[in-house]
C-alpha positions, 0 to 999 in steps of 0.5 A: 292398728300401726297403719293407723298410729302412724298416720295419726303420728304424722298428722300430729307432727304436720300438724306442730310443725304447720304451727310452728311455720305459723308461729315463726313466720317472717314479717311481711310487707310494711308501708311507713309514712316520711313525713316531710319535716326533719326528725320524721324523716329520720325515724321512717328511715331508721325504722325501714333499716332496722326492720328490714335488716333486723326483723326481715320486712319488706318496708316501702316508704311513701310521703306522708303529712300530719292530717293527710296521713292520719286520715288515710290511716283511719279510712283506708288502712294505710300506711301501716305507720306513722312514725311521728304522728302529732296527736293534738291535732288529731286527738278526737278521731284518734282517740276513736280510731283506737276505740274501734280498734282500727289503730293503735297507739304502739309508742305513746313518747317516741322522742322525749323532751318535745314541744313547742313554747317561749324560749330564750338564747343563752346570750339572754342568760349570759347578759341577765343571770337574773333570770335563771329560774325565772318563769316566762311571766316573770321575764314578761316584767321585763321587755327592757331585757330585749329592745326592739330594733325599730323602738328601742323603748319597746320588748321585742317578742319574736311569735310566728309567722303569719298563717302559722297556727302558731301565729294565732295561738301567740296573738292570742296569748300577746292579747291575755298577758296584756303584753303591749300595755307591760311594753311589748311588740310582737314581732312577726318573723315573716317566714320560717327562715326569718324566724331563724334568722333571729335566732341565729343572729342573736345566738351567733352575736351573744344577743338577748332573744325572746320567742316562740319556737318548737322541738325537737328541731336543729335550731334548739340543738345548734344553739341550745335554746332554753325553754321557759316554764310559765309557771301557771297550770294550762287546762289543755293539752300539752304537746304530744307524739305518738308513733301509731300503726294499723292493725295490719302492722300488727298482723304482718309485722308480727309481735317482733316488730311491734315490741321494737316500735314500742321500745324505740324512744329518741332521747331528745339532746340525741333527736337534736344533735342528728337534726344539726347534723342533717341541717349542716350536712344537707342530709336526707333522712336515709344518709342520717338514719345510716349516720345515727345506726353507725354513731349511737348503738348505745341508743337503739341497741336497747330497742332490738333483740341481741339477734338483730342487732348482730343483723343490723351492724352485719348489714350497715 
């Protein structure tokens, strides 16, 4: 009878214990996708830092896209995350993926303030305070406010460069706001270093600029662009991120590592300050992940348990 309590004692106890290693198991071996645009790579590189450090995984980078990452996501299971996935160009396949449960949807705002839309220099405002407050159809009214270098008596409107999809969004929109009949050109910038080029040099002369642009990125926090609200109702949808995993993240990262993807939010004046810093420093995405760990504790520590936030400042 003692022979056989005690074996059943020990069964018991094996048997909490095996569930207790289960429990508590260390995260596994991740794949995260670096995509190859600024801000992505800052947030590959800092989820790889804090998971490993922090959370004890094993996490392999690998180059990513938006459409080649999502697609190998949804068909072969990896990556196990893309940290900056832009959901309107996936948004159906998505929404089934999630449906099916083959991914989720861990952080449905990863950085705030983003999208893409008409904005204006602070010059613009300096030199035409009338226009605080207004709506980009109202300062369509106005093309006098951004003459044109090659005829003055014409509204200069900086779109997208050609083969751009943006390009064509914009025609379209030049086309139904009737823009050439109020006084407008549209201009095309010839390149992504053209496009900059005009901000710059109008932000850097105090000069009106008009157009199009996107965020987060280093040009709206190097030279505070202001973005217009049209003032109308749009039928589609607005720009959206998402940081979406596989649902083997979820099993190999544990409960641990996926509460972190979902508190992880970038407030989008910080986004933009460390997209400056990379631009001015050349900075690739590991020195800027160590930069922003190093320069905004504030920020992330609200993403981490108080254990591993001790791990991730031990191990910087």
């Amino acid at each position: 009878m003692k022979i056989k309590n005690i074996i059943v004692s020990a069964l018991v106890i094996l048997g909490f214990t095996s569930f207790s290693g289960i429990a508590n198991a260390s995260c596994g071996k991740l794949v995260i996708a670096e995509q190859n645009w600024a801000s992505a790579e800052l947030m590959a590189n800092v989820d790889k830092i804090i998971l490993e450090k922090g959370y004890g995984c094993e996490v392999e980078l690998i180059p990513g896209a938006t459409m080649p990452t999502f697609t190998s996501m949804d068909e072969k299971g990896e990556p196990d995350m893309n940290p900056e996935q832009w959901a309107n160009a996936v948004y159906t396949p998505l929404k089934k993926a999630v449906s099916e449960k083959r991914l989720i949807i861990a952080n449905k705002a990863p950085i705030t303030g983003l999208g893409e839309g008409w904005w204006i220099t602070p010059g613009t405002v300096e030199k035409h305070p009338e226009i605080k407050g207004m709506t980009a159809m109202e300062i369509l009214e106005h093309p006098e406010w951004f003459p044109s270098k090659e005829d003055p008596s014409k509204g200069a409107f900086v779109g997208c460069p050609a083969g751009w999809g943006c390009q064509l969004a914009n025609a379209n929109l030049y086309r139904a706001f009737e823009m050439e009949k109020k006084g407008w050109v549209l201009i095309d910038p010839g390149s992504a270093a053209g496009l900059d080029g005009t901000i710059s040099k109008a932000a850097d002369s105090g000069s009106p600029w008009f157009g199009y642009y996107w965020n987060p990125t280093s040009m709206v926090g190097k030279y505070n662009l202001q973005q217009l609200d049209f003032g109308v109702p749009f039928a589609g949808r607005e720009s959206e991120v998402n940081s979406i995993v596989t649902a083997n993240f979820a099993k190999t990262g544990g409960k641990d590592a996926l509460k972190y993807v979902k508190k992880r939010t970038y407030p989008g004046d910080v986004m933009n300050s460390m997209l400056v810093y990379m631009a001015d420093n050349q900075a690739k995405g590991s020195d800027a992940a160590v930069e922003f760990l190093k320069q905004h504790e504030g920020v992330w520590g609200k993403w981490v348990s108080s254990a591993a936030k001790k791990k991730i400042k031990a191990g910087l």
